[in-house]
N, C-alpha and C positions, 0 to 999 in steps of 0.2 A: 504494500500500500504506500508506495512513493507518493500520492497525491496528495499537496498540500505541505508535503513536511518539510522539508528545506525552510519556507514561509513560517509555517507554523513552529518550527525550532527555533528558528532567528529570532520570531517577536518576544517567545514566552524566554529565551535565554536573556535577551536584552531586559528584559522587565524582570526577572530574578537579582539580575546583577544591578540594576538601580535598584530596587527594591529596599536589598542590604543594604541601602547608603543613607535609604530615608526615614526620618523621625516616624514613630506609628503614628501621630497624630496628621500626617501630612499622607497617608496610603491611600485615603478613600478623600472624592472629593461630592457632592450631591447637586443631582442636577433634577428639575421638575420635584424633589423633596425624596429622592430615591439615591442610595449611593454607589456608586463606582468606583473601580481600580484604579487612581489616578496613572500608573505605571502602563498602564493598555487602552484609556478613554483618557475624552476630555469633554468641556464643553463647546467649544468649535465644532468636534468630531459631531458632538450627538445635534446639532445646529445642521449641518449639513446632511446629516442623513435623513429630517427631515423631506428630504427633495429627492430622495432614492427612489431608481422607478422601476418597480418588480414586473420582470414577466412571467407570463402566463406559466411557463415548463418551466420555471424555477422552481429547485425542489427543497426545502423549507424543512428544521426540525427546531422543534422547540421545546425548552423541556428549562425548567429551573435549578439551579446549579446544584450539582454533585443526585440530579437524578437520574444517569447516566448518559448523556448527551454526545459525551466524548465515545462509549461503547457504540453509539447508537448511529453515530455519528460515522462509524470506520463501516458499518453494516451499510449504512446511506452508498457512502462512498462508493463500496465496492458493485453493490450493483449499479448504480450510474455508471461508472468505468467498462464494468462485464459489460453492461448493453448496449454502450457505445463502439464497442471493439466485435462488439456481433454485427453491429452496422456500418461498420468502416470507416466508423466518423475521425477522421485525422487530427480535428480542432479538440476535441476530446481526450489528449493525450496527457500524460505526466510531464509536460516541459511547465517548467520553476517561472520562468515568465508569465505565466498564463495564469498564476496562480497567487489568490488572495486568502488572507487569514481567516478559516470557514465561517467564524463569528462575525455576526454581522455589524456589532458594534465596538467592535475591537480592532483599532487601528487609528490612520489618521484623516484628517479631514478631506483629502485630495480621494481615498479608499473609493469612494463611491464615483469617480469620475472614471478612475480607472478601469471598474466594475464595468462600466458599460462595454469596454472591450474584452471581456471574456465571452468566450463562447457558452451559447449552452447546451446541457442544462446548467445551469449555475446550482451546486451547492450551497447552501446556506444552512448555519446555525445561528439559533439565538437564543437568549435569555430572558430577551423583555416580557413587559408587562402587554400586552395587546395595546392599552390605549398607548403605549407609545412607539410600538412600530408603525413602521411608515403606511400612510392609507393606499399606496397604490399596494401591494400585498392584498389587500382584500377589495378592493376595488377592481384587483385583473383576478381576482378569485382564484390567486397562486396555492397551490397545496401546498397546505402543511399537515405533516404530524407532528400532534402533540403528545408528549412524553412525560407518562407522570410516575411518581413514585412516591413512598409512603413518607409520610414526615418524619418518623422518628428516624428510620435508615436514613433519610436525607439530613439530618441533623446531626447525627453519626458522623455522618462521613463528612459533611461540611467543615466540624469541629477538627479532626484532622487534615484535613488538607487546606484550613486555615494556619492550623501550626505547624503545616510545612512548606507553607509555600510565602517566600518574603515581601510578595506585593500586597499580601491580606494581611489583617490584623494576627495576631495571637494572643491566643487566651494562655492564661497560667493554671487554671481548672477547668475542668468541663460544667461548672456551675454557674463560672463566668458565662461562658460561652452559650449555654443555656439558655441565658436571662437576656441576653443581645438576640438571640436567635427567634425569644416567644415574644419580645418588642420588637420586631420588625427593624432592629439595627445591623441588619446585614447587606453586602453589596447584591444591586444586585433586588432588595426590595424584600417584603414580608414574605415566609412562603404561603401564606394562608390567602394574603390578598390576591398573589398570583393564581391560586386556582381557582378564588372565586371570580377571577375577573374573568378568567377563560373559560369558566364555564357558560359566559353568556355565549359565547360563540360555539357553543356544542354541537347546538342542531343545524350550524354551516356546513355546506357542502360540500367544499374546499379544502374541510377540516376532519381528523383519523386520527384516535386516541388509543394510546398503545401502555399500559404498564412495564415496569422494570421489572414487577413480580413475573406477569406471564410471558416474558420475552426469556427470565432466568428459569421458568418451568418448560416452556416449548420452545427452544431459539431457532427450532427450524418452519413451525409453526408461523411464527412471530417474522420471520425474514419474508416468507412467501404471504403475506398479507402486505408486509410494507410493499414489496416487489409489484404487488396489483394495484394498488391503493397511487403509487407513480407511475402506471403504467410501464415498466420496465419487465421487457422477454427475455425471460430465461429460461434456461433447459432446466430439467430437473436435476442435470450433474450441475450445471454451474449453481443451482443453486445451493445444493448441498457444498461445495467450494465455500461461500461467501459464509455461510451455516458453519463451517469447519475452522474458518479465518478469524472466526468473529469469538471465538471463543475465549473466555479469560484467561487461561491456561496461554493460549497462544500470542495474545494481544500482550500478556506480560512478558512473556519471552523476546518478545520482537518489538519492545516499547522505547529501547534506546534508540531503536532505528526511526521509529516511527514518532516520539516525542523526546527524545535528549534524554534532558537530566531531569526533565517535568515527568517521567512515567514511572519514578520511583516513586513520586508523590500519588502521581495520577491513579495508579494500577495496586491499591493497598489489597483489598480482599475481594470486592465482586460480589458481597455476597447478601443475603436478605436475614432481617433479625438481627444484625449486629446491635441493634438499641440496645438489648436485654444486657449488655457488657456493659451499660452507661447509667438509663435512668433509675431513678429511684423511685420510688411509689409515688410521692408528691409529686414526680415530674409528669411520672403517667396518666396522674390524674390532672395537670392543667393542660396538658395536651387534649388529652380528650374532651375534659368542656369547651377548648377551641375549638377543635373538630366537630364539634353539635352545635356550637357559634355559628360558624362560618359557613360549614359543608354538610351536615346533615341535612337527607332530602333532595339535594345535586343530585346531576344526574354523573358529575366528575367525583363528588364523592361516595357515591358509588361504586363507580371504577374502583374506587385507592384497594375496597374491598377491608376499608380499615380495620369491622371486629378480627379479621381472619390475622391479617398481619401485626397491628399494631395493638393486641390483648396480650397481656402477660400470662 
């Protein structure tokens, strides 16, 4: 999976190594009342992207951080690439020029100009909140999957790969980290807001909701739904390939190549239930009144299938 990574290694190396240099109070900066990486955004950046203009066969995943976007994200990839090379599409290739940071709002102001000259389908990832990607996205009624996963493994895993990675804050306990996380002081934005805001957009056409549980129960399943859901032909061997590529075991193996020194961070366990190493009973229990807050009744919360996964 050459695609993207030269780009993708450069940016997240270069923001490691500023990272270490800067005060914690200067890591996150807030823009529209939501914070970000100052080390990978800005507010120019998120100004100009306003004006970004989605097309139609752009293929979209969006998921809130550490729901697995990055896993989810090498599975995207690799069937766009497979279906391109079954069509003999040349502009579709792995040349380093051609190629921008998957995340949509990670980079720099000029990012979006350049964009216009990639071929598609264009890749994309993102993190936002719906109301703040850009309206031609749903306007040219670009597909996306959205990618959820349950809070407490999202906040798991959040808490570590905050304290290992230098662009984000660190916590000194996970009690700290806790208490930023059910306030909504994370980059990046609430995660509870984030699924209540997308869940207005459920019953959009455009839009395919995929768990991190049932992708970790069926990933071969879960491939051949994305694969039709983008319109993307594959054999049933090449499917299996991407099914076989995409797996943790392998993605961690092959993660220096494919993310540097960021897949030590990136690639910890993979796995579902890791909360029950973290919370404590009080925690369990303010989560879950958030959860009957915010999302009982959804039709996304739902999905999460929260009693199954997130009951001790």
């Amino acid at each position: 999976m050459a695609r993207n990574r030269k780009v993708f290694i450069d940016l997240v190396d270069k923001a490691i190594a500023t990272g270490e240099t800067m005060k914690s109070e200067d890591l996150l900066f807030s823009y529209k009342g939501i914070s970000y990486p100052a080390t990978v955004c800005s507010p120019e950046q998120f100004k100009a992207l306003e004006a970004f203009e989605a097309r139609s066969d752009d293929v979209i995943l969006a998921g809130y951080p550490k729901s697995g976007t990055n896993w989810v994200g090498q599975i995207i990839t690799d069937l766009v690439t497979t279906c391109a090379k079954n069509d003999g599409d040349e502009t579709n290739n792995l040349n380093d020029e051609l190629d921008e940071f998957p995340y949509l709002e990670v980079g720099d102001a000029e990012k979006y100009q350049r964009m216009k000259k990639l071929p598609s389908r264009r890749i994309i990832f993102t993190h936002l909140m719906p109301h703040n990607i850009p309206e031609s996205i749903f306007k040219n009624k670009t597909k996306i999957l959205l990618l959820l996963r349950n809070p407490k493994d999202v906040a798991t895993s959040y808490y570590h790969f905050s304290n290992g990675l230098s662009p984000l804050p660190s916590y000194e306990t996970w009690d700290e980290f806790f208490t930023a996380f059910m306030t909504g002081k994370m980059p990046w934005g609430f995660y509870f807001d984030y699924i209540f805001e997308w869940n207005k957009h459920i019953d959009d056409e455009n839009i395919m909701t995929i768990t991190y549980e049932e992708l970790k129960e069926n990933r071969a399943m879960g491939v051949k739904k994305i694969a039709e859901f983008f319109e993307l032909s594959l054999t049933e061997e090449e499917l299996q390939g991407v099914v076989d590529r995409s797996s943790f075991q392998a993605m961690k193996e092959n993660s220096e190549k494919t993310h540097g020194a960021f897949g030590n961070v990136l690639f910890r366990k993979g796995g579902v239930s890791d909360w029950k190493n973290l919370f404590n009973e009080d925690q369990n229990q303010e989560m879950d009144k958030k959860f009957e807050e915010y999302l009982a009744g959804t039709k996304l919360g739902a999905k999460l299938n929260y009693g199954v996964h997130c009951k001790a």
